[in-house]
Backbone and ligand atoms as CSV (ligand in chain L), in Angstrom:
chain,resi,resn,atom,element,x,y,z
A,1,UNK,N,N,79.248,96.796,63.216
A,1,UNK,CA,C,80.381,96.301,64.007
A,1,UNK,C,C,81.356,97.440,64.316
A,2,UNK,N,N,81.660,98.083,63.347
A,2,UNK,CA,C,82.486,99.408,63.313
A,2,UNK,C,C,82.045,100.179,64.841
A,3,UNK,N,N,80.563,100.999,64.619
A,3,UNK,CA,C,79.982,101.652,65.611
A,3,UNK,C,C,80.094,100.600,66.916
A,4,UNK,N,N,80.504,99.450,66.953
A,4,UNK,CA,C,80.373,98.195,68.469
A,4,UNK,C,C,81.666,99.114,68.770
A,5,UNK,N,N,83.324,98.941,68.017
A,5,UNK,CA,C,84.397,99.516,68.516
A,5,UNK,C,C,84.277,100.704,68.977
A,6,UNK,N,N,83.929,101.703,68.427
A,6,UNK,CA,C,83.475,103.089,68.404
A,6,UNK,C,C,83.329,103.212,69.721
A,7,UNK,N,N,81.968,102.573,69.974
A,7,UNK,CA,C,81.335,103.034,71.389
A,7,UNK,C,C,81.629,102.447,72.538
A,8,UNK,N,N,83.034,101.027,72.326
A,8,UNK,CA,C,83.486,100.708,73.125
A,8,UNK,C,C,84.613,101.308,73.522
A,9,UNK,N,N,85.276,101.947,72.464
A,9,UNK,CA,C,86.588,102.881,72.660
A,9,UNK,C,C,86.438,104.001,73.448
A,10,UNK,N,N,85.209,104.401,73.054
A,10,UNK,CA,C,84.592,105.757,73.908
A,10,UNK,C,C,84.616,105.919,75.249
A,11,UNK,N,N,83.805,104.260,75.611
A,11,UNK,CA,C,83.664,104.176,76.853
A,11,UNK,C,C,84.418,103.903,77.945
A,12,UNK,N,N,85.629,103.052,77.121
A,12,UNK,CA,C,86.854,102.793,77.890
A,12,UNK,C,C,88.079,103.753,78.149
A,13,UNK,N,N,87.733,104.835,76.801
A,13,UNK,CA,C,88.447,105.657,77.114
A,13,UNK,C,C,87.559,107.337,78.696
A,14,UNK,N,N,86.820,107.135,78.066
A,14,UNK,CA,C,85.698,107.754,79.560
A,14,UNK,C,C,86.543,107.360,80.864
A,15,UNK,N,N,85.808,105.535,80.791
A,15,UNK,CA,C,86.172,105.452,82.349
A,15,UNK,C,C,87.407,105.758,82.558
A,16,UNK,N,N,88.423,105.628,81.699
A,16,UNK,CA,C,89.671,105.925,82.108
A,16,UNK,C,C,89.932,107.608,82.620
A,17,UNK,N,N,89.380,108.340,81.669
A,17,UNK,CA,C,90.044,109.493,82.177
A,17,UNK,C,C,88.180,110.294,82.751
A,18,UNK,N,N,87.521,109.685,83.871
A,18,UNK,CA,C,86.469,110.442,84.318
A,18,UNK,C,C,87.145,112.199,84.428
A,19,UNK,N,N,86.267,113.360,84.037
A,19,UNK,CA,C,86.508,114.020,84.720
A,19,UNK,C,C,85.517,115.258,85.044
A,20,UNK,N,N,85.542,116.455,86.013
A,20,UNK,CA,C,84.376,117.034,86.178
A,20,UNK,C,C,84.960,118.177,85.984
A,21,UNK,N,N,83.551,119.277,85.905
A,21,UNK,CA,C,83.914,120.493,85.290
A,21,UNK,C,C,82.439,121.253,85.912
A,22,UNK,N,N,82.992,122.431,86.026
A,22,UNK,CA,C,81.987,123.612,86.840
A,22,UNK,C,C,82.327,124.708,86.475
A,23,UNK,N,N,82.014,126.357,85.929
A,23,UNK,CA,C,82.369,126.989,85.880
A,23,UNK,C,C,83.846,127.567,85.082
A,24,UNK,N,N,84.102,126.599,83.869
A,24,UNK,CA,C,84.955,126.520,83.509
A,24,UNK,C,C,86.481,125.911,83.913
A,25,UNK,N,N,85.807,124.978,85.577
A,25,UNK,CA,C,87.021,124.807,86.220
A,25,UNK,C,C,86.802,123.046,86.253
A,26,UNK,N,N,88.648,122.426,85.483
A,26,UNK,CA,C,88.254,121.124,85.366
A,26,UNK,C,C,88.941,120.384,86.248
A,27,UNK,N,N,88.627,118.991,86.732
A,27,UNK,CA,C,89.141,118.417,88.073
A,27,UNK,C,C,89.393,116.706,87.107
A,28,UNK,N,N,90.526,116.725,86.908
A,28,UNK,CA,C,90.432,115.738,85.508
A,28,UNK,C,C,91.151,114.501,86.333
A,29,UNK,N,N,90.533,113.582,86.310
A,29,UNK,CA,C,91.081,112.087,86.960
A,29,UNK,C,C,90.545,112.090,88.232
A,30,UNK,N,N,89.847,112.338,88.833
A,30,UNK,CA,C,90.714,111.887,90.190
A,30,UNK,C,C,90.572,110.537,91.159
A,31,UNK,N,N,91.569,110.215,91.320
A,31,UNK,CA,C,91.779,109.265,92.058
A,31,UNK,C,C,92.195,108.750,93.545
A,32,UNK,N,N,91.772,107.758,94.305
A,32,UNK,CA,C,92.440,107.898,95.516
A,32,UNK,C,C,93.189,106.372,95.410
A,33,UNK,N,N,94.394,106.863,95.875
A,33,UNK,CA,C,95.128,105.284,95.740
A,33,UNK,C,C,95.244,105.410,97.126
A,34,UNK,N,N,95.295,103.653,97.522
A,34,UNK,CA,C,95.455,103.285,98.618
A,34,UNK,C,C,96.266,101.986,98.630
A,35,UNK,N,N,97.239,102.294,99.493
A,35,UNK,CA,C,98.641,100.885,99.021
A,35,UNK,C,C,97.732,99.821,99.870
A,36,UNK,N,N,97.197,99.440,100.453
A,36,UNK,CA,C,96.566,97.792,100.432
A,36,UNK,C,C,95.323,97.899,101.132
A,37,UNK,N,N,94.762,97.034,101.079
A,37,UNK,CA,C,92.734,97.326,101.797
A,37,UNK,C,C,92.807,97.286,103.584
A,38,UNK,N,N,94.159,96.793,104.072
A,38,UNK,CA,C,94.112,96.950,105.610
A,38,UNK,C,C,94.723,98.264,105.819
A,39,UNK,N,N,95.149,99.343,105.001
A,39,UNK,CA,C,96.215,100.194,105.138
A,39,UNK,C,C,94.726,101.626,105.588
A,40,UNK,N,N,94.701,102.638,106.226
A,40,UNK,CA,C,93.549,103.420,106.737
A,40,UNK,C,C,94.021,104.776,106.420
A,41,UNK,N,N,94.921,104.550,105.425
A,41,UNK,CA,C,95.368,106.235,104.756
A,41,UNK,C,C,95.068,105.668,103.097
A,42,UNK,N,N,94.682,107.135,102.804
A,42,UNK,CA,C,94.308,107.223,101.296
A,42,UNK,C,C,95.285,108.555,100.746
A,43,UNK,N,N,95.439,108.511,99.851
A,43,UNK,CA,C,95.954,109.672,99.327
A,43,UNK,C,C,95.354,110.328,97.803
A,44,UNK,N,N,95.009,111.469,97.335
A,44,UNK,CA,C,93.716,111.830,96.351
A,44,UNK,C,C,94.911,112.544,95.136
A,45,UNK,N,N,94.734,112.174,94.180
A,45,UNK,CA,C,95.764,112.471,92.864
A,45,UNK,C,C,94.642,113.046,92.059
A,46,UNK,N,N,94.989,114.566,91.240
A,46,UNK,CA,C,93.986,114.574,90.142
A,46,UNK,C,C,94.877,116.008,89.423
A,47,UNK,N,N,94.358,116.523,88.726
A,47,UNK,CA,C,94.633,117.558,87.813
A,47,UNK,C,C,93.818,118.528,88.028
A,48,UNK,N,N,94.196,120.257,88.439
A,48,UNK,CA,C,92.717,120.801,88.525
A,48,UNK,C,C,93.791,122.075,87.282
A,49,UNK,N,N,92.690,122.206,86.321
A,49,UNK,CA,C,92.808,123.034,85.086
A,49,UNK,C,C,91.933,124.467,85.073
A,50,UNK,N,N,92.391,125.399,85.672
A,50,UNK,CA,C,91.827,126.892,85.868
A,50,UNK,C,C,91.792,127.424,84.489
A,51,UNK,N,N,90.319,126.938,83.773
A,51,UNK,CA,C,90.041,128.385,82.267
A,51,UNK,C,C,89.137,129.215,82.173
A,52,UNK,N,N,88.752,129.469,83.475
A,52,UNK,CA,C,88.446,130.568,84.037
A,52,UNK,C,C,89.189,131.534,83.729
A,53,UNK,N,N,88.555,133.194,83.965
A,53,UNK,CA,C,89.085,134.381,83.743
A,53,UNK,C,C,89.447,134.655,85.559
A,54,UNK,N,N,88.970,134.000,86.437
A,54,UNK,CA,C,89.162,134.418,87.750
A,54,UNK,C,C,90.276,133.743,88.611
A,55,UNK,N,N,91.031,134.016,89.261
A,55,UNK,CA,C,91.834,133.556,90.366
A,55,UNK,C,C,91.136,132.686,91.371
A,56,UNK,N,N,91.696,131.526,91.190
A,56,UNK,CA,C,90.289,130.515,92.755
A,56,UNK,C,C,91.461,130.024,93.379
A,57,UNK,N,N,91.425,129.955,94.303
A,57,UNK,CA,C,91.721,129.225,96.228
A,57,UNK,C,C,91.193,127.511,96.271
A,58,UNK,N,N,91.928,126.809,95.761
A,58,UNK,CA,C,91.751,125.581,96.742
A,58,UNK,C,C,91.587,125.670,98.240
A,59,UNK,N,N,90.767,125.400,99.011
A,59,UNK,CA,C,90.419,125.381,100.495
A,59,UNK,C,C,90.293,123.827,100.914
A,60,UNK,N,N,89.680,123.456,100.509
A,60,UNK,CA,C,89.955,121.923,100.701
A,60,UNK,C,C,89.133,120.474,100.042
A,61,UNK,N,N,88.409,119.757,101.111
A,61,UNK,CA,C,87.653,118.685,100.459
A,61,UNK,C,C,86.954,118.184,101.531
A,62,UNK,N,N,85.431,118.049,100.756
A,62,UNK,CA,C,84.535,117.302,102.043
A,62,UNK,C,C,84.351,116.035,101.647
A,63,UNK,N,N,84.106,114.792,102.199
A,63,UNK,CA,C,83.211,113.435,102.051
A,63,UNK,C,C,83.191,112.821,103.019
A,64,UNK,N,N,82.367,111.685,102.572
A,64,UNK,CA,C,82.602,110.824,103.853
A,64,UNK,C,C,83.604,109.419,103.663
A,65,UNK,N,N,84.971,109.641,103.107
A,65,UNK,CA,C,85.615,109.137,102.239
A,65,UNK,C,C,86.140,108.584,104.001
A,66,UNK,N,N,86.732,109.449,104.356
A,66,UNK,CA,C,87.653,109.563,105.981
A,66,UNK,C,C,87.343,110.721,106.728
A,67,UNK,N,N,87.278,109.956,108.091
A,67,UNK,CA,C,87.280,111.155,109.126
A,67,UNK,C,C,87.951,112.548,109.229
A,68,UNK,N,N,89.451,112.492,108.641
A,68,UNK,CA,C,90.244,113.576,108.419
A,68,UNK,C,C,90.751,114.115,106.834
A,69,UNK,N,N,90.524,114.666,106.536
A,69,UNK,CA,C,90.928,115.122,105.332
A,69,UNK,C,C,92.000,116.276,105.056
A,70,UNK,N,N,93.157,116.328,104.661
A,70,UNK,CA,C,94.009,117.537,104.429
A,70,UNK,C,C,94.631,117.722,103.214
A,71,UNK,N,N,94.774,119.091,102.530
A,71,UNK,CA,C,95.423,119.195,101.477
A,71,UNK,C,C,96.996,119.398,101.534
A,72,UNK,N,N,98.408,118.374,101.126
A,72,UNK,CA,C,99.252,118.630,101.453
A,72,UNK,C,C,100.403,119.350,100.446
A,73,UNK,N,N,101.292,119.720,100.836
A,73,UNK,CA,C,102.177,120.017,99.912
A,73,UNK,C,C,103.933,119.378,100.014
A,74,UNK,N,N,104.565,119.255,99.732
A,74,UNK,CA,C,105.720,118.773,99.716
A,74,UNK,C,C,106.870,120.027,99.776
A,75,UNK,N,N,107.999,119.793,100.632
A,75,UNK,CA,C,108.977,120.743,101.119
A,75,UNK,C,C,110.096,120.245,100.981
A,76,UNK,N,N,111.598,120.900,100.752
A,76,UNK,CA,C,112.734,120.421,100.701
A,76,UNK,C,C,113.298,120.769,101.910
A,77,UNK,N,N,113.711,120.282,102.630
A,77,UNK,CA,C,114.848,120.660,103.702
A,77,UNK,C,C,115.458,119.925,104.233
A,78,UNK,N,N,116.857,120.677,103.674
A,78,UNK,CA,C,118.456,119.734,104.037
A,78,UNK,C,C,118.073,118.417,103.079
A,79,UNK,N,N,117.743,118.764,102.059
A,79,UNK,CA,C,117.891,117.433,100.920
A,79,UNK,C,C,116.857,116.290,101.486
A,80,UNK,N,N,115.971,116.791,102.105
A,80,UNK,CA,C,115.177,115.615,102.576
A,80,UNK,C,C,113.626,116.657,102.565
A,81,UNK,N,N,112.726,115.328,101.639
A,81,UNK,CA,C,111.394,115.983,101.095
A,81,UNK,C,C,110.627,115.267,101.989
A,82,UNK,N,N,109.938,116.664,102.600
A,82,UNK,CA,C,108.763,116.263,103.903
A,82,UNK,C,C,107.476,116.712,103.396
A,83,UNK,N,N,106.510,115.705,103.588
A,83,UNK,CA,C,105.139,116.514,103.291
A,83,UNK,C,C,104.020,117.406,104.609
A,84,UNK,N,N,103.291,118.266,104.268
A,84,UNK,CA,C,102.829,119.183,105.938
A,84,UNK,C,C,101.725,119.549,104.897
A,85,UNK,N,N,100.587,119.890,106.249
A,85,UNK,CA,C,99.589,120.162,105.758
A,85,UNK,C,C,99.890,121.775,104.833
A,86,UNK,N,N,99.074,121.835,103.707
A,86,UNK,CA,C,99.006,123.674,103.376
A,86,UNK,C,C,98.612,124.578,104.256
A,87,UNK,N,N,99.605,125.462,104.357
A,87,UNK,CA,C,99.385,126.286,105.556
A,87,UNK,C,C,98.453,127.680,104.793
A,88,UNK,N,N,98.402,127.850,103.596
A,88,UNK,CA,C,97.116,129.032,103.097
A,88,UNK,C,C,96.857,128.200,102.335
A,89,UNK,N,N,95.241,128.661,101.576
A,89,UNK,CA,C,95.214,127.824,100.265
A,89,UNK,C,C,95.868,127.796,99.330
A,90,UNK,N,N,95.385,126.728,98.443
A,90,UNK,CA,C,95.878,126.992,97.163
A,90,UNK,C,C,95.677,127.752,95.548
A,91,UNK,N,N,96.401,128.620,95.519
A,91,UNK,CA,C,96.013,129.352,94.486
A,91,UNK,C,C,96.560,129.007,92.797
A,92,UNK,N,N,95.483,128.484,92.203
A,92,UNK,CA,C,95.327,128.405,90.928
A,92,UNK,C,C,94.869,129.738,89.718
A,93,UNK,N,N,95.868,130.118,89.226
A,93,UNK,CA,C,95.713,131.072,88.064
A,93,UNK,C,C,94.790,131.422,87.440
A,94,UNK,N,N,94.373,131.774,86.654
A,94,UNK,CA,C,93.480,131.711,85.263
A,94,UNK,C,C,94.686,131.507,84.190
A,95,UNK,N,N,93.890,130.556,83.789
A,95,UNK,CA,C,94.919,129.879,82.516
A,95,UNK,C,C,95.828,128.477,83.095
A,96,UNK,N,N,95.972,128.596,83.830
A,96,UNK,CA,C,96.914,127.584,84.732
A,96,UNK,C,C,96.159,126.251,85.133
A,97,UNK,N,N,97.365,125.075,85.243
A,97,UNK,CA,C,96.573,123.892,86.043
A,97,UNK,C,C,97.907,123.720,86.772
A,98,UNK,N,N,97.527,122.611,87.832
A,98,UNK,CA,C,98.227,122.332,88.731
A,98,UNK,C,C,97.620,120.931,89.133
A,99,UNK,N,N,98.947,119.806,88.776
A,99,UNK,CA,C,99.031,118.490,89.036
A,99,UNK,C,C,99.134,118.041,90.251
A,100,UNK,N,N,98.039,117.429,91.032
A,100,UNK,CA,C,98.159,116.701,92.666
A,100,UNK,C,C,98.943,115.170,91.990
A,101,UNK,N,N,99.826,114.629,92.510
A,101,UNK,CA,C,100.759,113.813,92.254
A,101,UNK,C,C,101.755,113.155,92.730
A,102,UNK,N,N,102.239,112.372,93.101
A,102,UNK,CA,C,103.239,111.587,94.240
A,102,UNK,C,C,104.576,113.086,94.256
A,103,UNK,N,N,104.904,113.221,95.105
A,103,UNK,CA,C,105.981,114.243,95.245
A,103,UNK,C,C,105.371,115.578,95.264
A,104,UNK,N,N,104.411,115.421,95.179
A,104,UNK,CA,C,103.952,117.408,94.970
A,104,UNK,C,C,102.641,117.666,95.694
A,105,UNK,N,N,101.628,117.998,95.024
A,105,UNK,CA,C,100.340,118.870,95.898
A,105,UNK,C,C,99.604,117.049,96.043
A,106,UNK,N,N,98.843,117.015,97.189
A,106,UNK,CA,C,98.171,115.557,97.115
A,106,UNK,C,C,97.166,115.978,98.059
A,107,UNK,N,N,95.902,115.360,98.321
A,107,UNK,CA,C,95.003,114.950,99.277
A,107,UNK,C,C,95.552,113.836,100.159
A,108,UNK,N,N,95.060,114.328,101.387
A,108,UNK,CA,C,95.109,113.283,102.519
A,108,UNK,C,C,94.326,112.646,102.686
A,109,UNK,N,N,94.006,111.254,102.948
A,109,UNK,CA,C,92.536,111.537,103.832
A,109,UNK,C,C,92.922,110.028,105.044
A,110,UNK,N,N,93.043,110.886,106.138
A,110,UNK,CA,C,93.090,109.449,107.411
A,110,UNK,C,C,92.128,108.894,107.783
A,111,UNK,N,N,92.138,108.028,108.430
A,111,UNK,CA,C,91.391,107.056,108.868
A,111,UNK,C,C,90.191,106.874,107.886
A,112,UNK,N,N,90.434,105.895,107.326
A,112,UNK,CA,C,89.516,105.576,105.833
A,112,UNK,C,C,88.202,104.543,106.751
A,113,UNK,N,N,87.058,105.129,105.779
A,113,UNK,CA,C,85.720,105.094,106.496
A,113,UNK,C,C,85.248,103.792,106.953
A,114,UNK,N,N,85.504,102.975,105.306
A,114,UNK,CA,C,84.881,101.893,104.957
A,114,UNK,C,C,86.476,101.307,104.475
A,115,UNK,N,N,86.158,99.842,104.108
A,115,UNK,CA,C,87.412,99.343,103.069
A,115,UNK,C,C,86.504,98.994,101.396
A,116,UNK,N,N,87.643,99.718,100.506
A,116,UNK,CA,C,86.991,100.496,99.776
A,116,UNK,C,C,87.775,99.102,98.495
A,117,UNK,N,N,86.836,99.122,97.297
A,117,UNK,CA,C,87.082,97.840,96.080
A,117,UNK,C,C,87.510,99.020,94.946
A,118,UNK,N,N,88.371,98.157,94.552
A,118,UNK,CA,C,89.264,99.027,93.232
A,118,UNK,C,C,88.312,99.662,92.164
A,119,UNK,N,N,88.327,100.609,91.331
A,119,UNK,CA,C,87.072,101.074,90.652
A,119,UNK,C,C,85.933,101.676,91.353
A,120,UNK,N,N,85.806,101.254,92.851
A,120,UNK,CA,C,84.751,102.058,93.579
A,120,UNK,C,C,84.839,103.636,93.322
A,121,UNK,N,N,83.761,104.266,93.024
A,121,UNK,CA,C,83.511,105.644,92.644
A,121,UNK,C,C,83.142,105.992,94.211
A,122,UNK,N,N,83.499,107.453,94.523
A,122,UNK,CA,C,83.932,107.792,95.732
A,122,UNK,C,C,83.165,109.085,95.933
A,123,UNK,N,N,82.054,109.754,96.054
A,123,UNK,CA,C,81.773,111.249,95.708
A,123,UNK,C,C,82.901,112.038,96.843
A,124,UNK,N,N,82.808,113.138,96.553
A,124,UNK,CA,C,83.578,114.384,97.313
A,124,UNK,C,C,83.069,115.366,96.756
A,125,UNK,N,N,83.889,116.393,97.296
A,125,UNK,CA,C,83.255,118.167,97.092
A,125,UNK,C,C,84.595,118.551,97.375
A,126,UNK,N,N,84.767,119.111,96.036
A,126,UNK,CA,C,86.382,119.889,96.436
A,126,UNK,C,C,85.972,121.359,96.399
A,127,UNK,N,N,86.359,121.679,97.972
A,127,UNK,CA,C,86.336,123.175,98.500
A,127,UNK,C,C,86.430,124.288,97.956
A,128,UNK,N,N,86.579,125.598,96.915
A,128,UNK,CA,C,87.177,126.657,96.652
A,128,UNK,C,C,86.617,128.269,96.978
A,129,UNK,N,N,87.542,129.358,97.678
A,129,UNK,CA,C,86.908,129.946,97.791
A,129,UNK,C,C,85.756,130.603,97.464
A,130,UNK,N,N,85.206,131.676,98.290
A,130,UNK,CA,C,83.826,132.116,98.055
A,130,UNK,C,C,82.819,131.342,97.607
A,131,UNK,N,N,82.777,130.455,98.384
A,131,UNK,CA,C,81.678,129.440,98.714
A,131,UNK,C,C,81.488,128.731,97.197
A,132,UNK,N,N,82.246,128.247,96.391
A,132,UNK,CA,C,82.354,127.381,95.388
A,132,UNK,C,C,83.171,126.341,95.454
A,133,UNK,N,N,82.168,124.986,95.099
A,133,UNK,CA,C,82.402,124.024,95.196
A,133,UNK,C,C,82.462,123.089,93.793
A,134,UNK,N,N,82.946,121.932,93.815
A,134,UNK,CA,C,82.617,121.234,92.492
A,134,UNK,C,C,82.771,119.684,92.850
A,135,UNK,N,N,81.104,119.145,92.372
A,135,UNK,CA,C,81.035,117.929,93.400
A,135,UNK,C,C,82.418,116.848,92.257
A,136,UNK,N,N,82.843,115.700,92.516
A,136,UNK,CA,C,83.348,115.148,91.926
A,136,UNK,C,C,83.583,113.675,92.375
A,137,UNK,N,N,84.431,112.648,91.747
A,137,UNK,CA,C,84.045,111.039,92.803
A,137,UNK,C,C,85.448,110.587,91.925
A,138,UNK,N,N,86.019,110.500,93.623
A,138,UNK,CA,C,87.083,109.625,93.442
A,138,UNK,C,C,87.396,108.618,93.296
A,139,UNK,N,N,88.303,107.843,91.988
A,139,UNK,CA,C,87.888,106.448,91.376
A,139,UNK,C,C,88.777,105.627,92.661
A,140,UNK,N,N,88.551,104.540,93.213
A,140,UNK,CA,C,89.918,103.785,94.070
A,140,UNK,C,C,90.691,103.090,93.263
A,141,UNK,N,N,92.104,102.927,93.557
A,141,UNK,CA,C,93.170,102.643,93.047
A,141,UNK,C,C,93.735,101.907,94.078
A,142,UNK,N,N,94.020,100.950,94.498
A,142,UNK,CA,C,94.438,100.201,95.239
A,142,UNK,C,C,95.821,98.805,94.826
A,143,UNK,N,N,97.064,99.354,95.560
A,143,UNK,CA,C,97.561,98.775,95.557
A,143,UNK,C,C,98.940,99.131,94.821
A,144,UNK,N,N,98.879,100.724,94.826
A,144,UNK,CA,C,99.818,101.236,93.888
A,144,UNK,C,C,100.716,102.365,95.120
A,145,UNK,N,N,101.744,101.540,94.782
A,145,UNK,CA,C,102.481,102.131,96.314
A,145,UNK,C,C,103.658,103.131,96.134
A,146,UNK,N,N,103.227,103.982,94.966
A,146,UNK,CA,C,104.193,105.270,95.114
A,146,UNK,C,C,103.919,105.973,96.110
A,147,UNK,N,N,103.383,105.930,97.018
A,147,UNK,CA,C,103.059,107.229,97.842
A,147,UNK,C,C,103.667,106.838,99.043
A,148,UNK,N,N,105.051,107.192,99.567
A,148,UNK,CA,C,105.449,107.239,101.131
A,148,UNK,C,C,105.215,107.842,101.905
A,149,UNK,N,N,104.441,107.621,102.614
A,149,UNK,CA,C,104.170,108.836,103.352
A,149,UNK,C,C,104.073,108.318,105.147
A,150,UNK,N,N,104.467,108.505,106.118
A,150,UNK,CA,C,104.431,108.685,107.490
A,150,UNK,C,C,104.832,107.260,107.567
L,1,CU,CU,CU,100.782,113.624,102.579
């Protein structure tokens, strides 16, 4: 009975925090929330953890999640926070992570493909320079409406 909890704790704690790893580089959570199933914007939240010895470039993200996909960043001006696409990539340290998150670095993705069920696993390919990639699948989150956006 013991080992029943065990391997149920395991597993619940898994699905909760899925995460992927390549090259020493980890992409921990990720998720796409989408504030309601008629709404055709998604937005992609995750953690990417550089323990790597090398400097990598976020470039971007492929799937067939949405037609458009962009990596954004968030700006202050005149006390009012605007989000715009990244105008270079993004550069992650060695040693360093960097949180995608309501207010800060996030995925775009417009015009959403399909209408997508909560828990649906999502594949993608997040971009990084010199032709390295790291496949990964975004969990859906639906219905969680921190994200203002346009
Ligand atoms: Cu945005």
């Amino acid at each position: 009975m013991r080992y029943l909890f065990i391997i149920l704790y395991f597993f619940l704690f898994q699905a909760y925090s899925h995460q992927f790893e390549k090259n020493n580089i980890i992409i921990k959570h990720p998720v796409l929330k989408i504030v309601s199933t008629s709404t055709k914007i998604g937005a992609g939240y995750f953690k990417i953890i550089n323990n790597s010895e090398k400097e990598i470039y976020l470039v971007g993200v492929t799937s067939r999640i949405a037609k458009k996909q962009e990596v954004h960043e968030v700006i202050e001006e005149n006390n009012v926070f605007k989000m715009r696409p990244l105008k270079k990539n993004l550069l992650i340290k060695p040693g360093t992570e960097i949180e995608f998150k309501p207010q800060s670095y996030h995925l775009m993705f417009f015009e959403l493909n399909e209408i997508f069920k909560t828990d649906q696993m999502l594949k993608a390919k997040l971009n990084f320079n010199k032709d390295f990639f790291i496949p990964v699948e975004f969990k859906v989150v639906i219905n969680s409406s921190n994200h203002d956006h346009h």
